[in-house]
N, C-alpha and C positions, 0 to 999 in steps of 0.2 A: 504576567500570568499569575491567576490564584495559585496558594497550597493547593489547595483543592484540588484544582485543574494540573497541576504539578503530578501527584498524586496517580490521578484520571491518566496523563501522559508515560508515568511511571509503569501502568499495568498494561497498559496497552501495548508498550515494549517489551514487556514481559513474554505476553501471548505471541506477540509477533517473532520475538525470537525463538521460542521452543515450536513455534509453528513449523521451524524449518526441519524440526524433528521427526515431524507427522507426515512433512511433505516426501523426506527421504526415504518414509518406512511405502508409506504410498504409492510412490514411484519405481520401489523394490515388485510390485505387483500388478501395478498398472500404466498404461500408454499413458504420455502425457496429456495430451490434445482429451482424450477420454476421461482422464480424470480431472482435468480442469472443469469441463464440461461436467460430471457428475457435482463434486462440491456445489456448485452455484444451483445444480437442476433441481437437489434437493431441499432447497430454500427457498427457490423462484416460483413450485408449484403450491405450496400451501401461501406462499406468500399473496401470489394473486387471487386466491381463491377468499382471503380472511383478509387478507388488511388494505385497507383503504391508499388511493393514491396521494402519494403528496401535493400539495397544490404549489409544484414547480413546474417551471416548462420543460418541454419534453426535452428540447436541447441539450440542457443540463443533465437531466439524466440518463441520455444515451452517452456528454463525454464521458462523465463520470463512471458508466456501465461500459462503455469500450476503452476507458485507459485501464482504469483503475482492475476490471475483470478480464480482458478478452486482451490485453493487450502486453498488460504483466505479466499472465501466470501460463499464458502463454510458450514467450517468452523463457520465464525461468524456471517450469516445468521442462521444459526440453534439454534446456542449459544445463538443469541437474541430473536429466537420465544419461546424457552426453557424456556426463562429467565434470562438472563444475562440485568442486569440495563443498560442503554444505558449510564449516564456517563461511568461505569465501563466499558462497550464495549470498551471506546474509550483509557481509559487508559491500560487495558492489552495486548490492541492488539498493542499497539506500544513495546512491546517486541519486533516486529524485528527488532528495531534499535541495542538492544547488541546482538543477533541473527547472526544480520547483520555483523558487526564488528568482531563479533567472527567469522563467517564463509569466511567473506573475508582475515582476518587475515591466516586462515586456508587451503582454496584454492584459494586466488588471491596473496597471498603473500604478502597484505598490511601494509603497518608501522604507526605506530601513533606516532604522536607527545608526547611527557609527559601530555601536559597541554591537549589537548585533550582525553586521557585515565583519568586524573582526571576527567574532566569533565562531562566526558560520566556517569563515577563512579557517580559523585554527581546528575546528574541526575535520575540514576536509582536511589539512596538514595531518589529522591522526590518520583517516584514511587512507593517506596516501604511506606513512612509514608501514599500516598494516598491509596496502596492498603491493610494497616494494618487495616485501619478504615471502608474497602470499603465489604473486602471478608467476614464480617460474613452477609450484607446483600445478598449473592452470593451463590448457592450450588455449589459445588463443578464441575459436568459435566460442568456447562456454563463455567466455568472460565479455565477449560483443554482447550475444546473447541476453547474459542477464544484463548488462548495461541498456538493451532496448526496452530489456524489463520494467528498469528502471523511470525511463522516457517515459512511459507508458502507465505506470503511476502516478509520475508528476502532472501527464495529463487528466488523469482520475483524481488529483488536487485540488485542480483547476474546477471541473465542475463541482464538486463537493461544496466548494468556495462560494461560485455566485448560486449556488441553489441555494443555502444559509444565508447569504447574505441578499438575494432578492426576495426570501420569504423564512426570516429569520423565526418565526413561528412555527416552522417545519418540522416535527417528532427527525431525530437524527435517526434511531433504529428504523420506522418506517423507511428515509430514505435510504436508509442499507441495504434494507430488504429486497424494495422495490428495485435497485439497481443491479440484484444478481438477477433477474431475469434479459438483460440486455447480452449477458455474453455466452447460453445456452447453446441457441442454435447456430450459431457461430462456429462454435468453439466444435459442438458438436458432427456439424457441415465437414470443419477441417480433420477431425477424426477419421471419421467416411474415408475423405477420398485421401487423406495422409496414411493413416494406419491399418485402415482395411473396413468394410463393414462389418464384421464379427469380433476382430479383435479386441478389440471392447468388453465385446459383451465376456465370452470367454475368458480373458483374465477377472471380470467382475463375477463369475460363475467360481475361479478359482478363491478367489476371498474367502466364503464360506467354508473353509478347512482347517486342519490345525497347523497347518507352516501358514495360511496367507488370512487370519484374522487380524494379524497387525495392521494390515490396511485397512481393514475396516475401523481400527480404535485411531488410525488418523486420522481418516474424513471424518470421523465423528469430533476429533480433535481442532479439526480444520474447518467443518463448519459451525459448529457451537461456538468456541472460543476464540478461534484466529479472524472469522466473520462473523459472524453475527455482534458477539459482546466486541471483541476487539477494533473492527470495521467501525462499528455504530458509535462507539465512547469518541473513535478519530474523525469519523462525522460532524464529533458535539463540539470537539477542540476545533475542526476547521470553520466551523461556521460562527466560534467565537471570537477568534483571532484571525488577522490576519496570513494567508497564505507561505508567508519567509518566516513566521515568527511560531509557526506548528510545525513546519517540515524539518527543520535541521533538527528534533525530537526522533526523528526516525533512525537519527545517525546513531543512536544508542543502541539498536536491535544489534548490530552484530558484537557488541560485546559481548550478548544472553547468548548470542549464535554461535561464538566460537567456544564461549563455555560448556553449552550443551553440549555441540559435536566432540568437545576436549572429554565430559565424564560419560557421555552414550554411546562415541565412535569411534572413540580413540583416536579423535584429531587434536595431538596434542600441540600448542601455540607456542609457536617459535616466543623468544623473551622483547623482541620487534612486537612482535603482534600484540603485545601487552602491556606497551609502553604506547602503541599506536592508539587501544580501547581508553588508556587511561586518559592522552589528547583529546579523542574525540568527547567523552564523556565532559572535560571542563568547556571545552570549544560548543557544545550542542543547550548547556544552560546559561551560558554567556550572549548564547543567539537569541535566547527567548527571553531574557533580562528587560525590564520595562515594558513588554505587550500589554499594549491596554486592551479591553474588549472592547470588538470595532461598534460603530454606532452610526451607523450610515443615515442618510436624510432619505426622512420620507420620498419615496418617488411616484410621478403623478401615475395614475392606474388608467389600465385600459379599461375594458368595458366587464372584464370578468375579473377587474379585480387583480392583476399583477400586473408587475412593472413594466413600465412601457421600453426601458433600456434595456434590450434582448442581444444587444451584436455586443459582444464580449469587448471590443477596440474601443465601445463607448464606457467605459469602466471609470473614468473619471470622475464620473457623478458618485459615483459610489467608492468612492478613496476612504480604506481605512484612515482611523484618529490615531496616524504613527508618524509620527515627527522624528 
């Protein structure tokens, strides 16, 4: 991996970690199911009105729009109104980085380097002294929870992946944009008949006051910078590199995460949890050590023009150049 894209990987971790900030204060005011749903609706409606669609198949961007949006935030939206501590949010949910790895290994037919599978390993090794010291203040539901979160991203990996890589020409912000309209009505559906039909609406009514504007400078926190910019840079890394050689990059957010929650929340980190972020931090640039940028063979084209290898199990043909 470039500086550059180092750099690029660098910020994105950045936003994604204080994202869990925005997410806390938001969740202080709003259902979950409701506000997952808000985040994306506000992106999805200018989106399709102004920007063009990507010329990927739709496949991909509904996995990518149902891991990555409706499946995740889902997920760990609930997890954190439940109960799930927001450092700890930030560290279990990066489980889909070996998620990740494991499932592209599995259906993309990706190869890892040696030094990158140790590394990934020693990373989860920090994850794991963080979450030895972390899960007895946790019950049990919140931490399944975000781990489905987690699942759920890794699948939003995955299409990120062959959308970059069967139309490596693709604007990465376009396909971000484009992909928060996939978890809407969805998300929205489960609100309704989850949380109530007004409910909703009612806490979104309470925002507008002077106790519940902090939700409002989240979602504007959450969809500017933790989506749009954040989303779209991770779009540009995935469609660069190989799927095992971007994700274990995520295992850095809870470092920012239990920082944040340490000088915002008062979640101050056991001296475990510090010695855990400092593992996972060597373990997660040891994984991406040697990524080259993938350079797939032309593939023969249908009649409009993309690839004719659409079932994801045929991924062979398109093997990243990682030895």
């Amino acid at each position: 991996m470039t500086p550059r894209d180092r750099m690029i990987a660098l910020t994105v971790i950045l936003l994604w970690g204080l994202n869990f900030l925005a997410i806390r204060v938001g969740l202080d005011h709003l259902p979950p199911f409701f506000f997952a749903a808000l985040r994306f609706a506000v992106i999805a409606i200018p989106t399709l009105l102004l920007i063009p669609r990507p010329a990927v198949r739709a496949r991909w961007l509904l996995l990518y729009g149902t891991g990555f949006g409706i499946l995740q935030f889902a997920f760990l939206f609930t997890a954190m109104r439940v109960g799930m501590p927001t450092g700890l949010a930030s560290l279990v949910l990066q489980s889909s980085a070996p998620f990740t790895v494991l499932l592209g290994a599995l259906l993309l037919g990706e190869r890892l380097r040696p030094v990158q599978v140790a590394g990934l390993a020693v990373a989860v090794a920090g994850m794991a002294v963080i979450g030895w010291n972390q899960f007895a203040h946790a019950a049990l539901l919140p931490v399944l929870l975000t781990l489905a979160a987690g699942f759920g991203w890794a699948l939003g990996n995955l299409g990120a992946r062959r959308a970059g890589v069967e139309a490596p020409g693709t604007n990465p912000l376009h396909l971000t944009l484009w992909i928060t309209a996939v978890p809407v009505l969805p998300l929205f559906a489960l609100s309704l008949l989850w949380e109530g039909p007004t409910t909703g609406v009612r806490a979104l009514a309470g925002t507008f006051s002077a106790d519940g504007w902090p939700a409002l400078a989240g979602l504007v926190y959450i969809v500017v910078l933790g989506t749009i910019v954040g989303s779209g840079l991770w779009t540009y890394l995935m469609s660069r590199y190989p799927a095992g050689s971007v994700a274990p990059l995520s295992l850095l957010v809870p470092v920012v995460g239990f920082t944040a929650a340490w000088l915002f929340l008062d979640e101050t980190p056991a001296p475990a949890s510090l010695i855990g972020g400092a593992i996972v931090i060597a373990g997660a640039f040891a994984a991406t050590a040697g990524a080259r940028k993938t350079t797939p063979p032309a593939p023969s084209g249908e009649a409009d023009g993309r690839p004719a290898t659409a079932d994801i199990g045929a991924a062979r043909t398109l093997e990243p150049a990682v030895r």
